[in-house]
N, C-alpha and C positions, 0 to 999 in steps of 0.2 A: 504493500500500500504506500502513499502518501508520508505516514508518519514509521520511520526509524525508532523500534522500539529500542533498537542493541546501541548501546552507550560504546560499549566495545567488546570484541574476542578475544579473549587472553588462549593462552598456549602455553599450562603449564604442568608438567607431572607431577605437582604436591597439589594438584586441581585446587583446593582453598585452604590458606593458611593465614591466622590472625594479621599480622603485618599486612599480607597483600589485602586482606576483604576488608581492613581499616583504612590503609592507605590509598588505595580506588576507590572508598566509598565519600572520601572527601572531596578526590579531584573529579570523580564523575556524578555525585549525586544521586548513582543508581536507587533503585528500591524491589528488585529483585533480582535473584543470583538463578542462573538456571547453568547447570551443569551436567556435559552432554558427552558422556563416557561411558560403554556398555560395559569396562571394567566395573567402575564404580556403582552403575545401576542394579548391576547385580550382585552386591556385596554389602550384605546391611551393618556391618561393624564399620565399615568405610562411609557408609551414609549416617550413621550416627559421629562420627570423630569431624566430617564434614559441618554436619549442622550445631556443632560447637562453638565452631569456627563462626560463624553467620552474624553478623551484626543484628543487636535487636529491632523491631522495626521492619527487617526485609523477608522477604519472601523467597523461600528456597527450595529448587524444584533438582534434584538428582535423576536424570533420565538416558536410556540410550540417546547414542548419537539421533535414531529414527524418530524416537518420542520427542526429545525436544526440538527435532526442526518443526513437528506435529504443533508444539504447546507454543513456539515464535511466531509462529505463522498464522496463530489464531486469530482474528479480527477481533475477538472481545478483548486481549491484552494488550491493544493496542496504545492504550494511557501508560504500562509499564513501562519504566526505565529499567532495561535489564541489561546485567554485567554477565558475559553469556561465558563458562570455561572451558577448554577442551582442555586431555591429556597429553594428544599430541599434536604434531602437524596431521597426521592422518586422519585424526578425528577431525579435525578443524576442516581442516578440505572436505571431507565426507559431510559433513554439518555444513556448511557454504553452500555446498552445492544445491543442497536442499532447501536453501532461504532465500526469503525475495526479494530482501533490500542487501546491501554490501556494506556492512560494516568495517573500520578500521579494525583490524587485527595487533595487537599488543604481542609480541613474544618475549614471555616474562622467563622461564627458567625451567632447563630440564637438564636435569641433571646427570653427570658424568655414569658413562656403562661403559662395558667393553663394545669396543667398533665404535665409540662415536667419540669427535672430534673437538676443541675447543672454540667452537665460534662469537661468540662475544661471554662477558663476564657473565656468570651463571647459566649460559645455555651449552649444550653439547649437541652435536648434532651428529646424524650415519646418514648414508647413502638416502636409505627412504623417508628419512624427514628433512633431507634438502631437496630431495623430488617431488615430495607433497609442497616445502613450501615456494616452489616456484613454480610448480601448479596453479599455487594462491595468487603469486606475483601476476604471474601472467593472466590469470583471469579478469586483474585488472585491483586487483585489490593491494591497500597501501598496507605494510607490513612494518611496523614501529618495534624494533626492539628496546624495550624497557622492562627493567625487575620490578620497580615502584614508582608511580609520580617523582620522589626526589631524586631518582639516580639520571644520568645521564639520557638521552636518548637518541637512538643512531636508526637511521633507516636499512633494510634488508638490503635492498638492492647494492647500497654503498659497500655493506661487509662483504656482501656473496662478491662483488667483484674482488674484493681482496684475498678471499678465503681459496 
Protein backbone atom coordinates (compact mmCIF):
# COMPACT_ATOMS: atom_id res chain seq x y z
CA UNK A 1 0.00 0.00 0.00
CA UNK A 2 0.60 3.71 0.26
CA UNK A 3 1.75 3.79 3.87
CA UNK A 4 5.23 1.95 4.82
CA UNK A 5 4.45 0.18 8.00
CA UNK A 6 8.55 -1.21 8.22
CA UNK A 7 10.55 1.55 10.13
CA UNK A 8 13.36 -0.99 9.15
CA UNK A 9 14.82 -4.72 8.53
CA UNK A 10 17.48 -5.43 10.67
CA UNK A 11 19.61 -8.64 9.93
CA UNK A 12 20.69 -10.13 12.99
CA UNK A 13 21.55 -13.64 14.41
CA UNK A 14 20.83 -12.65 18.24
CA UNK A 15 17.20 -11.66 16.38
CA UNK A 16 16.50 -9.36 19.79
CA UNK A 17 18.75 -8.28 22.38
CA UNK A 18 18.11 -5.53 25.13
CA UNK A 19 20.66 -3.00 23.74
CA UNK A 20 19.46 -3.27 20.13
CA UNK A 21 15.38 -3.39 20.88
CA UNK A 22 16.25 -0.09 23.30
CA UNK A 23 18.44 1.50 21.19
CA UNK A 24 16.19 1.26 17.79
CA UNK A 25 13.34 1.93 19.62
CA UNK A 26 14.56 5.55 20.25
CA UNK A 27 15.85 6.36 16.96
CA UNK A 28 12.90 4.73 15.13
CA UNK A 29 9.93 5.04 17.38
CA UNK A 30 8.72 1.75 16.31
CA UNK A 31 5.65 0.16 18.22
CA UNK A 32 5.90 -3.37 17.10
CA UNK A 33 8.68 -5.87 16.66
CA UNK A 34 7.77 -8.60 14.27
CA UNK A 35 10.30 -11.25 13.84
CA UNK A 36 10.55 -13.55 10.95
CA UNK A 37 12.65 -16.67 11.47
CA UNK A 38 11.33 -20.34 11.17
CA UNK A 39 14.34 -21.02 13.50
CA UNK A 40 12.86 -19.11 16.01
CA UNK A 41 9.09 -19.61 15.34
CA UNK A 42 9.43 -22.84 16.03
CA UNK A 43 11.25 -22.83 19.39
CA UNK A 44 9.33 -21.73 22.25
CA UNK A 45 12.26 -21.22 24.90
CA UNK A 46 13.65 -18.84 22.17
CA UNK A 47 10.31 -17.15 21.95
CA UNK A 48 10.16 -16.68 25.44
CA UNK A 49 14.07 -15.29 26.02
CA UNK A 50 12.83 -13.06 22.84
CA UNK A 51 9.99 -11.53 24.45
CA UNK A 52 12.08 -10.47 27.46
CA UNK A 53 13.94 -8.73 25.52
CA UNK A 54 10.80 -6.53 24.09
CA UNK A 55 10.25 -3.03 25.26
CA UNK A 56 7.11 -2.56 27.32
CA UNK A 57 4.46 -0.91 25.33
CA UNK A 58 5.22 -2.87 21.97
CA UNK A 59 3.82 -5.46 20.23
CA UNK A 60 5.65 -8.72 19.60
CA UNK A 61 4.89 -11.20 16.85
CA UNK A 62 7.61 -14.23 16.50
CA UNK A 63 6.66 -15.88 13.06
CA UNK A 64 8.14 -17.90 10.05
CA UNK A 65 9.64 -16.00 7.48
CA UNK A 66 5.94 -17.09 5.40
CA UNK A 67 3.68 -15.96 8.58
CA UNK A 68 5.08 -12.70 8.96
CA UNK A 69 5.20 -11.44 5.29
CA UNK A 70 1.22 -12.83 5.80
CA UNK A 71 0.94 -10.53 9.29
CA UNK A 72 3.13 -7.19 7.13
CA UNK A 73 1.06 -7.20 4.54
CA UNK A 74 -2.10 -7.12 6.33
CA UNK A 75 -4.14 -3.89 5.51
CA UNK A 76 -5.45 -3.77 9.07
CA UNK A 77 -1.75 -3.19 10.57
CA UNK A 78 -1.30 -0.65 8.47
CA UNK A 79 -1.06 2.38 11.50
CA UNK A 80 1.87 0.00 13.00
CA UNK A 81 5.25 1.06 13.10
CA UNK A 82 7.05 -2.13 12.90
CA UNK A 83 10.84 -2.92 13.44
CA UNK A 84 10.79 -6.12 11.27
CA UNK A 85 14.02 -8.81 12.24
CA UNK A 86 15.42 -11.56 10.27
CA UNK A 87 18.31 -14.10 11.39
CA UNK A 88 19.91 -13.92 8.24
CA UNK A 89 20.51 -12.52 4.88
CA UNK A 90 18.40 -15.45 3.66
CA UNK A 91 15.64 -14.90 5.72
CA UNK A 92 15.65 -11.25 4.80
CA UNK A 93 15.79 -11.91 1.15
CA UNK A 94 13.04 -14.64 1.43
CA UNK A 95 10.97 -12.09 3.72
CA UNK A 96 11.50 -9.15 0.94
CA UNK A 97 10.50 -10.96 -1.59
CA UNK A 98 7.34 -11.59 -0.08
CA UNK A 99 6.41 -7.69 0.82
CA UNK A 100 5.06 -4.82 -1.00
CA UNK A 101 6.67 -1.97 0.19
CA UNK A 102 11.00 -1.96 0.35
CA UNK A 103 12.16 -1.01 3.36
CA UNK A 104 15.79 0.18 4.31
CA UNK A 105 17.52 -2.97 5.60
CA UNK A 106 19.86 -2.38 8.65
CA UNK A 107 22.65 -5.02 8.83
CA UNK A 108 23.28 -5.03 12.43
CA UNK A 109 25.56 -8.32 13.52
CA UNK A 110 26.17 -11.82 12.82
CA UNK A 111 28.27 -13.38 14.39
CA UNK A 112 31.62 -15.10 13.74
CA UNK A 113 31.33 -19.32 12.60
CA UNK A 114 33.53 -21.22 10.66
CA UNK A 115 33.50 -20.29 6.65
CA UNK A 116 32.51 -16.90 7.30
CA UNK A 117 34.52 -13.89 6.87
CA UNK A 118 35.18 -10.41 8.66
CA UNK A 119 33.02 -7.86 6.83
CA UNK A 120 32.45 -4.89 8.96
CA UNK A 121 32.76 -4.74 12.90
CA UNK A 122 30.33 -7.24 14.37
CA UNK A 123 29.09 -8.95 11.12
CA UNK A 124 30.63 -12.09 9.54
CA UNK A 125 29.75 -13.18 6.60
CA UNK A 126 30.03 -16.93 3.98
CA UNK A 127 29.52 -17.28 0.50
CA UNK A 128 25.41 -17.56 0.88
CA UNK A 129 24.97 -14.56 2.81
CA UNK A 130 26.82 -12.34 0.55
CA UNK A 131 24.62 -13.91 -2.34
CA UNK A 132 21.58 -13.34 -0.46
CA UNK A 133 22.67 -9.81 0.22
CA UNK A 134 23.23 -8.67 -3.19
CA UNK A 135 20.36 -10.26 -4.17
CA UNK A 136 18.99 -7.41 -1.78
CA UNK A 137 21.22 -4.88 -3.21
CA UNK A 138 20.22 -5.54 -6.43
CA UNK A 139 16.65 -5.77 -6.17
CA UNK A 140 17.09 -2.29 -5.44
CA UNK A 141 17.10 -2.00 -1.83
CA UNK A 142 19.47 0.22 0.36
CA UNK A 143 21.50 -1.95 2.76
CA UNK A 144 22.92 0.38 5.91
CA UNK A 145 25.34 -1.56 7.98
CA UNK A 146 24.87 -0.42 11.47
CA UNK A 147 25.15 -2.48 15.11
CA UNK A 148 23.07 0.45 16.88
CA UNK A 149 21.88 4.04 16.03
CA UNK A 150 25.22 5.37 17.97
CA UNK A 151 27.88 3.39 16.08
CA UNK A 152 29.08 4.30 12.90
CA UNK A 153 27.29 3.65 9.65
CA UNK A 154 28.62 2.52 6.39
CA UNK A 155 26.75 1.47 3.25
CA UNK A 156 26.91 -2.31 1.75
CA UNK A 157 27.69 -1.54 -1.44
CA UNK A 158 30.92 0.79 -0.35
CA UNK A 159 32.31 -2.54 2.00
CA UNK A 160 31.38 -5.27 -0.75
CA UNK A 161 33.51 -3.21 -3.11
CA UNK A 162 36.34 -3.47 -0.67
CA UNK A 163 35.69 -6.99 0.65
Amino acid sequence: GDIDMIVKLRIDDRLLHGQVAYSWKSALSYNAIVIASDAAAADEFRKGVIKMCCPEGVKLATRSVEEAAKLINNPKLKDMKVFAICGSPADANGLLKKLEEKPVVNLGGIQMADGKKLFSKAVYVDEEDLRNLDEIASAGYTIEVQEVPSTAMAKYADLRKKF
